[in-house]
C-alpha positions as CSV (number, residue, x, y, z in Angstrom):
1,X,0.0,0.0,0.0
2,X,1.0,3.3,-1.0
3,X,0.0,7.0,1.3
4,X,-1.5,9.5,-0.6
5,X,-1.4,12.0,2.0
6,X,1.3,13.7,-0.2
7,X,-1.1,13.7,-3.5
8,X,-3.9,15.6,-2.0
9,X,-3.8,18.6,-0.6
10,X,-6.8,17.9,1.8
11,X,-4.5,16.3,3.9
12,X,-6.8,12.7,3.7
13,X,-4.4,10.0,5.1
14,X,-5.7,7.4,2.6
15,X,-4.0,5.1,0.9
16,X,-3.5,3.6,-3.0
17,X,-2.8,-0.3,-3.4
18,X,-0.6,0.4,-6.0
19,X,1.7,3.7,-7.2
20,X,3.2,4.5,-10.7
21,X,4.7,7.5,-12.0
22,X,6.3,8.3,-15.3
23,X,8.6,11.0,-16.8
24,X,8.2,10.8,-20.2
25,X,6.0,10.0,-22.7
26,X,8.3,6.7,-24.0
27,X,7.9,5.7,-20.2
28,X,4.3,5.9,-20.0
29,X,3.9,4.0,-23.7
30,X,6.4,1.0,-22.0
31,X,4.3,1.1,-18.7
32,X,1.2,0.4,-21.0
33,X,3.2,-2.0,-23.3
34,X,3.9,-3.9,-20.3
35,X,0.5,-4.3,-19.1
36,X,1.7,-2.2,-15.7
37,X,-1.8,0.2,-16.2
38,X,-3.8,-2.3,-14.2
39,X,-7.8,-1.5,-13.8
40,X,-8.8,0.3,-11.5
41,X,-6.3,3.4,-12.3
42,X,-6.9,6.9,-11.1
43,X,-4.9,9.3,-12.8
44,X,-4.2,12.5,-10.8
45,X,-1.3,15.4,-10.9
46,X,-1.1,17.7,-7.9
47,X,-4.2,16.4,-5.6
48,X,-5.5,19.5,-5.3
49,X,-9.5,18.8,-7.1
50,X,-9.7,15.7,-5.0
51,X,-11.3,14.0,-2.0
52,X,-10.6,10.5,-0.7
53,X,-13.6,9.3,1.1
54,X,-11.6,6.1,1.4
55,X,-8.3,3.6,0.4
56,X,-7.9,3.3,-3.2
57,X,-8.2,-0.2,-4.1
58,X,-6.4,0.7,-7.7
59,X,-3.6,1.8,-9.5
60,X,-2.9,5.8,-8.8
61,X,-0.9,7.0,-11.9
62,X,1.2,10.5,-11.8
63,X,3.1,12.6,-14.1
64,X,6.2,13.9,-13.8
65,X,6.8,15.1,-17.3
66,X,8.8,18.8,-17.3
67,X,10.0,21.1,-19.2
68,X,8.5,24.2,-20.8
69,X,10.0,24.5,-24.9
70,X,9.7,27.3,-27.1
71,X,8.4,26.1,-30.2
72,X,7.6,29.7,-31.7
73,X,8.1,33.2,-31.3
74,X,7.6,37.0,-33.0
75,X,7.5,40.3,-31.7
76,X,3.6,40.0,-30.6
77,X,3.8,36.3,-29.2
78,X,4.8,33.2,-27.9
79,X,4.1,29.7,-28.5
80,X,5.4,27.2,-25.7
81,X,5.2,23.7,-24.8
82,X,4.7,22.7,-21.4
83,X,4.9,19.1,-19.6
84,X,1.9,18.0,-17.9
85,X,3.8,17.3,-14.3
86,X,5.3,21.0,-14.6
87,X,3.4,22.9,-10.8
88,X,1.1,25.4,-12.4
89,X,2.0,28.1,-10.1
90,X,5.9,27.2,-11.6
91,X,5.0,27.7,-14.7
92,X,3.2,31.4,-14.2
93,X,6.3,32.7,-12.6
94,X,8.3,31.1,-15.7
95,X,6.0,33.4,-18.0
96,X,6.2,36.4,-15.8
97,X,10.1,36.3,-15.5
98,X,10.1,36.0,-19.6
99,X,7.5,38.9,-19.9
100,X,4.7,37.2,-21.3
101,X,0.9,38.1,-20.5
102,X,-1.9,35.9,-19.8
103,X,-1.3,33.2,-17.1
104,X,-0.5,36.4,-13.9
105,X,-4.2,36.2,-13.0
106,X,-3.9,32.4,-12.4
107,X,-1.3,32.5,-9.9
108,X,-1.1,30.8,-7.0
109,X,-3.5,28.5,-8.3
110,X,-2.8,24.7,-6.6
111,X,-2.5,21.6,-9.1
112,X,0.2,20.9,-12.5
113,X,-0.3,21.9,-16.0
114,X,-1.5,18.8,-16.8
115,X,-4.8,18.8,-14.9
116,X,-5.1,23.0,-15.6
117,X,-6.0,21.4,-18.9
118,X,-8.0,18.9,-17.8
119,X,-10.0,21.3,-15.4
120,X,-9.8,24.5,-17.4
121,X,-9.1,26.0,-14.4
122,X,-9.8,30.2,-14.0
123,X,-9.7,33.1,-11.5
124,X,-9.8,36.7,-11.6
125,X,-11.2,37.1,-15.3
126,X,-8.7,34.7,-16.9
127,X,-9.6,30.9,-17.7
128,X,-7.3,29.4,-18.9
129,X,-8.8,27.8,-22.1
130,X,-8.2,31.5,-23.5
131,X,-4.7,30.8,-23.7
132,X,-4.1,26.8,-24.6
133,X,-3.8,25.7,-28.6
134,X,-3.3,22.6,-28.0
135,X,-3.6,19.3,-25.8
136,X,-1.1,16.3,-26.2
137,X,-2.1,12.8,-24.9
138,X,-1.7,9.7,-24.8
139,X,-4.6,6.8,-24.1
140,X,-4.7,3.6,-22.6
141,X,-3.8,1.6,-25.9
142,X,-0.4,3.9,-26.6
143,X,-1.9,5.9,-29.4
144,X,-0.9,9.4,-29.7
145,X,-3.2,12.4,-30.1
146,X,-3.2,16.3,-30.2
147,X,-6.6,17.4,-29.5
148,X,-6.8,21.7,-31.0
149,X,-8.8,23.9,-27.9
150,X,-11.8,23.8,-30.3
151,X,-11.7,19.6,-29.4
152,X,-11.6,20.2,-26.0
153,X,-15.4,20.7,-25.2
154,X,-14.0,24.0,-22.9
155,X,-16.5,25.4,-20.6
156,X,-17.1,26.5,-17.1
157,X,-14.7,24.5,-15.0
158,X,-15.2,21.5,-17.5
159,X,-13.7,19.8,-20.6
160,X,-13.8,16.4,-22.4
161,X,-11.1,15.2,-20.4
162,X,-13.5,15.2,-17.4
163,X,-15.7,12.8,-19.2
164,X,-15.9,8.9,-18.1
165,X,-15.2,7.9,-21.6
166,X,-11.6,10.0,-21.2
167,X,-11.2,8.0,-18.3
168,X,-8.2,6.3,-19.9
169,X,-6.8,9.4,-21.6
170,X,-3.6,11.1,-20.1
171,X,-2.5,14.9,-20.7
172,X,1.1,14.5,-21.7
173,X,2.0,18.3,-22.4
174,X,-0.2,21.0,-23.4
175,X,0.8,24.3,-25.3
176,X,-0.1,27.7,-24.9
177,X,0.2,31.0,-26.9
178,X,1.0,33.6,-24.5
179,X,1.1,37.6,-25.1
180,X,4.6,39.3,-26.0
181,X,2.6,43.1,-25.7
182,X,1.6,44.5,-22.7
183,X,-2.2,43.6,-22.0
184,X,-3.9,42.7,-18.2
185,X,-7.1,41.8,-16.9
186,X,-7.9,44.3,-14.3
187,X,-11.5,44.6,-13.4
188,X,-12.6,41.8,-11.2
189,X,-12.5,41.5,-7.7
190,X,-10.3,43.9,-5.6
191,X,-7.2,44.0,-8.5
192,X,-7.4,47.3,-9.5
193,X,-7.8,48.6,-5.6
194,X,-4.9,46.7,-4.2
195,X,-3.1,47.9,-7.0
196,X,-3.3,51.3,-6.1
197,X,-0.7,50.7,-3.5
198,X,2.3,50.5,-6.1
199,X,3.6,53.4,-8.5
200,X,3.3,51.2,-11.9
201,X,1.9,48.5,-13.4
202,X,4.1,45.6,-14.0
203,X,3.6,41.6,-14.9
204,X,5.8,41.2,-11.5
205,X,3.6,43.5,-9.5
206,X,0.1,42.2,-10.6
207,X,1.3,38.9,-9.9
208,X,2.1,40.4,-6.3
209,X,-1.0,41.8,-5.7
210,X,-3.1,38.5,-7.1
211,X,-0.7,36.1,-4.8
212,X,-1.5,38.7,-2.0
213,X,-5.2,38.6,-2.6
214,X,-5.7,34.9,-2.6
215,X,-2.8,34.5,0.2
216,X,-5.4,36.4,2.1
217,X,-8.7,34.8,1.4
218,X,-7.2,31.1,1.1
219,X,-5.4,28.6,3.4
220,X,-1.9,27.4,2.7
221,X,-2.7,23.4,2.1
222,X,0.2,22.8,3.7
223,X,-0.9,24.4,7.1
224,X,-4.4,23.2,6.5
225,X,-5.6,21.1,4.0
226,X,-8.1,22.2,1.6
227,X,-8.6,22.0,-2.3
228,X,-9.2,25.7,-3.0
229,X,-12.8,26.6,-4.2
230,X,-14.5,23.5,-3.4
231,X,-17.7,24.9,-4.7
232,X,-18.3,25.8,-8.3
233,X,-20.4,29.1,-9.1
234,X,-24.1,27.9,-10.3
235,X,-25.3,29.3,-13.6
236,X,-29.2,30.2,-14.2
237,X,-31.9,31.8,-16.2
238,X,-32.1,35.3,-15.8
239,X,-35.9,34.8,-14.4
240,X,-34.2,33.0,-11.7
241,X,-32.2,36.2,-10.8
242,X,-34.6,38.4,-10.9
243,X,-37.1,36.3,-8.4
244,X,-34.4,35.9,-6.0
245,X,-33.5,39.9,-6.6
246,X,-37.0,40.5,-5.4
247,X,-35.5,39.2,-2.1
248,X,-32.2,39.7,-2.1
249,X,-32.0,43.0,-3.9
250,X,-28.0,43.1,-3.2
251,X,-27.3,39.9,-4.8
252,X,-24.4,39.9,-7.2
253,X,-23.9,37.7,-10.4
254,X,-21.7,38.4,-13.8
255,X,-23.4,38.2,-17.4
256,X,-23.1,35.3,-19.4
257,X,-23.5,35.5,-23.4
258,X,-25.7,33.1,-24.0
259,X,-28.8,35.1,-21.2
260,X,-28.0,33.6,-18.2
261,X,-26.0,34.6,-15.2
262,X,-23.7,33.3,-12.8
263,X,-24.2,33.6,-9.0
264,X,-21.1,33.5,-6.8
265,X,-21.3,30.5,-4.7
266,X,-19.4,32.0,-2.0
267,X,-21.9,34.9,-1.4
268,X,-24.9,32.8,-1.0
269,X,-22.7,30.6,1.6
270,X,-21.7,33.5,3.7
271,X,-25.3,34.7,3.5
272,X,-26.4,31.6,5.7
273,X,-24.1,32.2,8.3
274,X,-21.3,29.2,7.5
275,X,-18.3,31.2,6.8
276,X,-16.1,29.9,9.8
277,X,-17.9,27.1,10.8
278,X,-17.5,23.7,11.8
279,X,-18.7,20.0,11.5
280,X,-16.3,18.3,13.3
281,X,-12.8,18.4,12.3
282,X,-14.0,19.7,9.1
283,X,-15.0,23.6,8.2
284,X,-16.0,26.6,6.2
285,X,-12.7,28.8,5.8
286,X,-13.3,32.1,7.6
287,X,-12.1,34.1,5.0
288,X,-13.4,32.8,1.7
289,X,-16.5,30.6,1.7
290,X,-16.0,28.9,-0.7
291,X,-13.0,26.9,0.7
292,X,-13.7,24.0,3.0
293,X,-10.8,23.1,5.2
294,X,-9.5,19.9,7.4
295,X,-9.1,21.5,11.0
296,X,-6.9,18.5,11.5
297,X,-7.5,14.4,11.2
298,X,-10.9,14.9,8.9
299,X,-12.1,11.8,7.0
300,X,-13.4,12.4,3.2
301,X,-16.6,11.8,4.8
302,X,-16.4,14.2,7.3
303,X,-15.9,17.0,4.3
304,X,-18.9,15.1,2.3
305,X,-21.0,15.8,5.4
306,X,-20.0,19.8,5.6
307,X,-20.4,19.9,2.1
308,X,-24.1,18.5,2.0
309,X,-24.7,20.4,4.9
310,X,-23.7,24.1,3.1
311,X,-25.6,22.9,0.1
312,X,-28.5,22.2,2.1
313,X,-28.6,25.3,3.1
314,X,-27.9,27.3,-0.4
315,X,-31.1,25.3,-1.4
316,X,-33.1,26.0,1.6
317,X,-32.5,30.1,0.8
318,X,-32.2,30.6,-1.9
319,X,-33.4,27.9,-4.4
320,X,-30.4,27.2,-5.9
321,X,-27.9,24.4,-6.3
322,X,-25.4,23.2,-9.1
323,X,-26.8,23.6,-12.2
324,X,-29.1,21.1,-13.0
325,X,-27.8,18.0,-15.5
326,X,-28.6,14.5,-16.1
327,X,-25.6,11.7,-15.8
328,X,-26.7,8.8,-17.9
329,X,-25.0,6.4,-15.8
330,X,-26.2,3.2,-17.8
331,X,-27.8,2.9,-20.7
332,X,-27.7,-0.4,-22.5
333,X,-30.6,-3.3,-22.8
334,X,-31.7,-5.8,-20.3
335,X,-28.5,-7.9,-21.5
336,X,-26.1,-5.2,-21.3
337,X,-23.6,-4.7,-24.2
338,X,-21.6,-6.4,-24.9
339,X,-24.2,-9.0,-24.0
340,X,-22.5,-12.3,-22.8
341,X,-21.6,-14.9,-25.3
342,X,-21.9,-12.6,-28.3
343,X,-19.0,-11.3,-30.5
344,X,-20.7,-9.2,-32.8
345,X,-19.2,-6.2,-34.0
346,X,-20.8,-3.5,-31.4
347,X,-20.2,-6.2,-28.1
348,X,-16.1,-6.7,-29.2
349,X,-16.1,-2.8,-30.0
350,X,-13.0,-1.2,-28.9
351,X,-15.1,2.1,-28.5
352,X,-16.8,2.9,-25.1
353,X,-19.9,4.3,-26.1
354,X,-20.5,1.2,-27.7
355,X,-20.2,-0.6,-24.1
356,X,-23.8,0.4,-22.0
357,X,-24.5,-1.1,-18.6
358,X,-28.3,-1.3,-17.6
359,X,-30.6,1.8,-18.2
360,X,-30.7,4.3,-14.9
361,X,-29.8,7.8,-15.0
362,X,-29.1,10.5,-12.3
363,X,-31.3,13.7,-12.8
364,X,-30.0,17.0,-10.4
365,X,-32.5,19.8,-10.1
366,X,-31.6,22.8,-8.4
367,X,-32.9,21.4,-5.3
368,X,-33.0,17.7,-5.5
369,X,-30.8,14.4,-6.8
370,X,-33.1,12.1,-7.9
371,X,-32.1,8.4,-9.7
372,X,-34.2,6.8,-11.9
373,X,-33.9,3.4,-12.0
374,X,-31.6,0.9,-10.0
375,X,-30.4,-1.8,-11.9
376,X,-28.0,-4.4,-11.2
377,X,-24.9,-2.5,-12.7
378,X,-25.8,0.5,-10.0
379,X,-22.9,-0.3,-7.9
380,X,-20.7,-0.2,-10.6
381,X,-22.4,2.7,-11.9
382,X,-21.9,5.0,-9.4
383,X,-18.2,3.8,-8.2
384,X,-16.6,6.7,-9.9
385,X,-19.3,9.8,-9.4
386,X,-18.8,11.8,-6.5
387,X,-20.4,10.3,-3.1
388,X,-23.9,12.6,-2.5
389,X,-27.2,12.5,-1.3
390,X,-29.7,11.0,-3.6
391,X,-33.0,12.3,-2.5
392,X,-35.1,10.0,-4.0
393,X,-35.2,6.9,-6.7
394,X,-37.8,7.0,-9.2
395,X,-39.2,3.4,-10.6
396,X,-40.7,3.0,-13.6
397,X,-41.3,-0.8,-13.7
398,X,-40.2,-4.1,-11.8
399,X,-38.2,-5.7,-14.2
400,X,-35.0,-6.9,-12.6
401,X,-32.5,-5.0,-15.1
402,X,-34.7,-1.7,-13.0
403,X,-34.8,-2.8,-9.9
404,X,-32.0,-5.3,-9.0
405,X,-29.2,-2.7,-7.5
406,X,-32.1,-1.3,-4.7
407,X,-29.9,-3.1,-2.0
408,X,-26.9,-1.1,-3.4
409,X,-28.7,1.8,-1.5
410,X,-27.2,0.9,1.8
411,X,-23.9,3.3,1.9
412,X,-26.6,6.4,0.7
413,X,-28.7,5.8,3.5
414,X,-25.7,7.5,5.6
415,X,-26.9,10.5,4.5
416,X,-30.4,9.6,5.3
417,X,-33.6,7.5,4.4
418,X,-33.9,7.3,0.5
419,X,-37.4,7.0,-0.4
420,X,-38.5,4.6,-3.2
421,X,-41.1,6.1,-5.3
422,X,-43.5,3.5,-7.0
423,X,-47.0,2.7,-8.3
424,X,-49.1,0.3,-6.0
425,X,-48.5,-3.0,-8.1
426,X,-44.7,-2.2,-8.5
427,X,-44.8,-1.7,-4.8
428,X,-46.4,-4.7,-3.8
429,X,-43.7,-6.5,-5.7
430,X,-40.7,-5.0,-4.4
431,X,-42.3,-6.2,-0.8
432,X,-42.3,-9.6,-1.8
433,X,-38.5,-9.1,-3.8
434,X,-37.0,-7.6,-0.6
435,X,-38.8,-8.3,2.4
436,X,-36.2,-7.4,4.5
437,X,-36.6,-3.8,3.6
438,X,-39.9,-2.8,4.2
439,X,-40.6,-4.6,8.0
440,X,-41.1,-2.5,10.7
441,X,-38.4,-3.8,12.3
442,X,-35.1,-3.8,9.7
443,X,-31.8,-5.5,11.1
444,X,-28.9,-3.2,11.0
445,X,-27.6,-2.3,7.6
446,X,-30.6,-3.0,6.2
447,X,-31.0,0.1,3.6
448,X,-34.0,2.4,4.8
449,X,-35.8,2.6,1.5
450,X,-39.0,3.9,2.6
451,X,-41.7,3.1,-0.1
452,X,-44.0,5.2,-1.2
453,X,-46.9,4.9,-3.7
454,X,-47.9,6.9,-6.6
455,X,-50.2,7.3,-9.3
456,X,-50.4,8.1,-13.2
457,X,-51.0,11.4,-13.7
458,X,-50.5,12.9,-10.0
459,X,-47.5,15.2,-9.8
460,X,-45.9,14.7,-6.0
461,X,-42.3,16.9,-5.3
462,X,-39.5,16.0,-4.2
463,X,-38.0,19.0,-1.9
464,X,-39.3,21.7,-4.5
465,X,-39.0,19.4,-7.7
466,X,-41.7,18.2,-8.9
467,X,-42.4,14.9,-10.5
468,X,-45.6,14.2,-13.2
469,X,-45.7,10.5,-13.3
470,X,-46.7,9.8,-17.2
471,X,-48.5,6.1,-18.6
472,X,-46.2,4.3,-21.2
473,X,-47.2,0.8,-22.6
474,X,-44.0,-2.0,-22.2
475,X,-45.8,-4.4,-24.5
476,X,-49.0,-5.5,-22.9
477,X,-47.3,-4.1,-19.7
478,X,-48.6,-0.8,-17.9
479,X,-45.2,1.2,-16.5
480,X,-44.2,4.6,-15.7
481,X,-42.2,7.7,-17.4
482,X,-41.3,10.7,-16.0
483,X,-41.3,14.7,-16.2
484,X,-39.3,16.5,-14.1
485,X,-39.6,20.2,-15.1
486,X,-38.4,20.7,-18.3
487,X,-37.2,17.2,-18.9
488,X,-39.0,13.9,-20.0
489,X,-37.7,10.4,-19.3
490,X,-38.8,7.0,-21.0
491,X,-37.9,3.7,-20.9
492,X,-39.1,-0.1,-22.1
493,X,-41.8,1.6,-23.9
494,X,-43.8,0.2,-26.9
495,X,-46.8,2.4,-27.1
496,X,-48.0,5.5,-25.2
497,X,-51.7,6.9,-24.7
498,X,-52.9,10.6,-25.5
499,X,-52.9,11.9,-22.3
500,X,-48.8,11.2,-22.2
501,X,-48.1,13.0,-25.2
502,X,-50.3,16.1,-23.1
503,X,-48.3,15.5,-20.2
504,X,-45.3,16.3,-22.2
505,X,-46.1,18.7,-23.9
506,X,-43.1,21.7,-23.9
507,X,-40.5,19.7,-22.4
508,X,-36.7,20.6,-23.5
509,X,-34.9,17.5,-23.3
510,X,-36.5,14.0,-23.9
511,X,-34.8,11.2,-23.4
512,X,-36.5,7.9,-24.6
513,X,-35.5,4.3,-25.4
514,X,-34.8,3.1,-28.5
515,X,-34.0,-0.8,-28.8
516,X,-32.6,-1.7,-31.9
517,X,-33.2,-1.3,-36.2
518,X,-36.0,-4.6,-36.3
519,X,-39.3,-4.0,-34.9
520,X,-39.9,-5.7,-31.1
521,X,-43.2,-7.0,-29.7
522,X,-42.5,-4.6,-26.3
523,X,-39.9,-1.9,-27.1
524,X,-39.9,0.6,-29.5
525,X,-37.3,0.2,-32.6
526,X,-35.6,3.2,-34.2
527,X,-38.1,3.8,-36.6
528,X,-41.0,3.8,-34.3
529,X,-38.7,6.0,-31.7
530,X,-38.0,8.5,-34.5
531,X,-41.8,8.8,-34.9
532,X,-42.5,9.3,-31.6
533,X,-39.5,12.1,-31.1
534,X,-40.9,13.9,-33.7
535,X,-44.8,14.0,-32.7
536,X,-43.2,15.5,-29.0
537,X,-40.7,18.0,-30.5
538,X,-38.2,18.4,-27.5
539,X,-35.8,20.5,-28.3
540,X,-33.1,17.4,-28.1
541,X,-33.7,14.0,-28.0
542,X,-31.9,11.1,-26.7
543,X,-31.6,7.6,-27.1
544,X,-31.2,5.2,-24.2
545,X,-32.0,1.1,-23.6
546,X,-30.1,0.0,-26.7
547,X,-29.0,-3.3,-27.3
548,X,-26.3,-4.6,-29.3
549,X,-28.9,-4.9,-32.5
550,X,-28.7,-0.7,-32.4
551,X,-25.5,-0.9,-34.1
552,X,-22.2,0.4,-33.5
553,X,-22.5,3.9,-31.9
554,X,-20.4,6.2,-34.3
555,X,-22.1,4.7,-37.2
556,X,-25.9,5.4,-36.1
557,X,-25.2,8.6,-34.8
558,X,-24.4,10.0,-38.1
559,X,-27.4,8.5,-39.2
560,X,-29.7,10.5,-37.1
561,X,-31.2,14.5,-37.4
562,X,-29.4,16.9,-35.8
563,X,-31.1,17.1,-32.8
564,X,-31.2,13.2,-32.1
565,X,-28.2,11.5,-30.2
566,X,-27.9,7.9,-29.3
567,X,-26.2,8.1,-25.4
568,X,-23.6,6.7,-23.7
569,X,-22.6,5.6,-20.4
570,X,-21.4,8.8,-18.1
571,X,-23.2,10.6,-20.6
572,X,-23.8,14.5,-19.1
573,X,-27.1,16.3,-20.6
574,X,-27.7,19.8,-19.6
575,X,-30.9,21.2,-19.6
């Protein structure tokens, strides 16, 4: 076993069953040659995005690839090369000492160039997809590739490289264009006051005053660990804004160009009172909000339990919580694909997206996490997402491939009872399935999975979201779908009646199974599926419950309108 109490700067004295690091690109191509990338892996650089909630029973791969190169140069600008294990902050003063603008306002900022790519990381103005070209990596297989920044799905704290699929791709340098004439980025925060203090403008001096500024808001991790901003800043509609405006006259937020606005995180924290406090061993920093901090011998879970705790409250007063998206955590057929036995060309597929676990997904409103579904691949579903409240699980029939991971429940009853939300006959099975679970008196460890009844066409809420169970024909079979706000969910279905197609009327995202290209007695085939997509008119539409008779993934998905998409597993929809 390997500590990784030096890899994170939380300070979590966890550990990794196994450690590799390489310093070169040949070196990490051999380590893959050899078969020394062992699953599971975890691929990290300086620690400082993560939170170990437990021993890593895995492979924990680092970079330690330097160097920054000078590949071109003029009188206006710099290109530069930069190894993916080079510290961030190392790099910054590199471009400072040289003269060249656009990476001052990120100083200070914990982590290596590798994962600033990864994370797009940003502060003060500056993100740092405004000044990358390109990406170098290599994947799991050896295979070189240079994704341009217009491949790297840049947004908001986000990128490709954060999606499951990527998994098994590794940043091996990235390269930047950086500023030879004088240009900063002044107006945000206190920058232009604290300046004020100096006689001139320099590179050297605004550095100064931004390592100042957050050496004044933020903990040194190596006095007290923390990860920085352990919050991101929610995003929403305008109309949003202006209701909680109504309130909280006072509120700030910054313009986005596509209508909506961002809302600093660290306001609305401070505004409920938990700048400075304390769960435990764990707290809010008392000078920036948005940093949590380990007082001294916290557990992940210990931070997991602050962190719920803050969000609760965010929610509670103000409506608001990360923007809400949908992670499509399986979506594959009853059999799965590949489906046992078969070797096809989608089940030997050396492309991930053609690889779907059971059909469930994870919906997050701005008040509530709510599954739908839980099959038997939930455990293994949910492995790699972060460890949170779910406030409720959604059933649309009793089919085992729905309903066979409900035990899996147990560790997210820590946080509280998860209710299971049901129509009467799926309920009445699920007693006789899993007795153990709906007694009176439950053994301990039983998972407290409190059912509760509902019917077609009666909308119940969870917190403040609401939920319109819809009808939806599996065959011969009656089962449910799903609206929850501006989003519909279907599965298994064959048929639907009138009233359904009412019911989802004006919705913005539908997602909606789609078997395969042959017609089924009980599920919908492509054809029918396009049909139905159409007739609803959601602004996009999404495939799920696929089997291996879909077709390979890349192919079909050429093959469909613009607006249509076959998913994947890890799949994140934004609505």
């Amino acid at each position: 076993m390997y500590s990784l109490l030096s890899h994170n700067t939380f300070g979590i004295d966890v550990y990794a069953e196994r450690f590799q690091e390489y310093a070169s690109v040949e070196e990490l191509k051999t380590l893959i040659a050899q078969g020394a990338l062992t699953t599971p892996f975890l691929h990290i650089g300086g620690g400082s995005n993560l939170l170990f909630v437990k021993d890593y029973e895995g492979l924990v791969l680092h970079s330690r690839i330097e160097g920054i190169e000078v590949t071109e140069e003029d009188e206006r600008s710099v290109a530069v090369r930069v190894g993916a294990g080079v510290v961030w902050d190392d790099f910054v003063g590199y471009c400072v000492e040289h003269g060249w603008y656009g990476t001052e306002n990120l100083s200070l900022i914990p982590g290596e160039v590798g994962a600033s790519a990864v994370q797009n990381i940003g502060a003060y103005g500056v993100e740092v997809k405004d000044l990358i070209t390109s990406v170098e990596t290599v994947n799991i297989h050896g295979e070189e590739r240079v994704y341009a920044v217009d491949e790297c799905g840049y947004a908001y704290r986000d990128s490709i490289f954060k999606r499951p699929e990527n998994k098994s791709v590794f940043v091996t340098y990235v390269c930047f264009r950086l500023s030879k004439e004088e240009r900063y980025t002044l107006d945000y925060g206190t920058i232009r006051q604290e300046l004020e203090k100096y006689p001139e403008l320099t590179l050297p001096i605004l550095r100064k005053v931004i390592i100042d500024i957050r050496e004044s808001k933020l903990p040194d991790p190596k006095v007290m660990g923390n990860a920085g901003s352990f919050f991101m800043n929610p995003i929403v509609p305008r109309e949003k804004l202006e209701a909680l405006q109504q309130e909280f006259p006072r509120i700030p937020f910054y313009e986005l160009n596509d209508g909506r606005v961002k809302i600093p995180a660290g306001w609305m924290i401070d505004q409920c009172g938990w700048k400075g406090k304390a769960l435990g061993p764990a707290a809010v920093h008392d000078k920036q909000a948005l940093v949590l901090v380990n007082r001294g011998g916290a557990k992940g879970s210990d931070v997991l339990a602050l962190s719920d705790a803050v969000r609760a409250s965010v929610r509670a007063k103000f409506g608001i919580d990360i923007h809400p998206e949908v992670n499509l955590v399986g979506n594959g057929t009853s059999t799965g694909v590949p489906q046992i036995g078969c070797t096809c060309p989608v089940c030997t597929s050396a492309d991930p997206k053609d690889n779907r676990l059971r059909a469930s997904a994870i919906v997050e409103t701005e008040d509530a996490r709510i599954l739908i579904d839980c099959g038997p691949d939930f455990r293994a579903q949910v492995l790699h997402l972060p460890f949170e409240k779910i406030d409720g699980v959604l059933i649309t029939h009793e089919h085992y491939d729905h309903v066979g991971g409900l035990d899996d429940l147990r560790p997210f009853c820590r946080f509280g009872a998860v209710p299971i939300y049901a129509e009467e006959y799926v309920a009445r099975a699920l007693r006789l399935r899993m007795p153990y679970c709906f007694v009176d008196h439950r053994y301990p460890g039983v998972p407290d999975i409190p059912l509760q009844e509902i019917e077609v066409g009666h909308a119940f809420s969870i917190h403040h979201t609401e939920v319109v169970p819809l009808r939806v024909m599996h065959g011969r079979l009656p089962i449910l779908g799903y609206r929850i706000g501006r989003l519909g969910y279907i599965t298994d279905m064959l048929t639907m009646p009138e009233e359904s197609y009412e019911q989802l009327e004006g919705i913005d995202v539908l997602i909606m199974n789609a078997l395969r290209i042959a017609p089924h007695p009980t599920h919908q085939n492509l054809e029918e599926a396009l049909k139905v997509a159409e007739r609803i008119r959601a602004k996009e539409t999404y495939f799920i419950h696929m089997s291996h008779d879909m077709g390979l993934h890349k192919k079909v998905e050429k093959e469909l309108p613009e607006n249509i998409h076959l998913t994947y597993d890890g799949m994140e929809i934004i609505f």
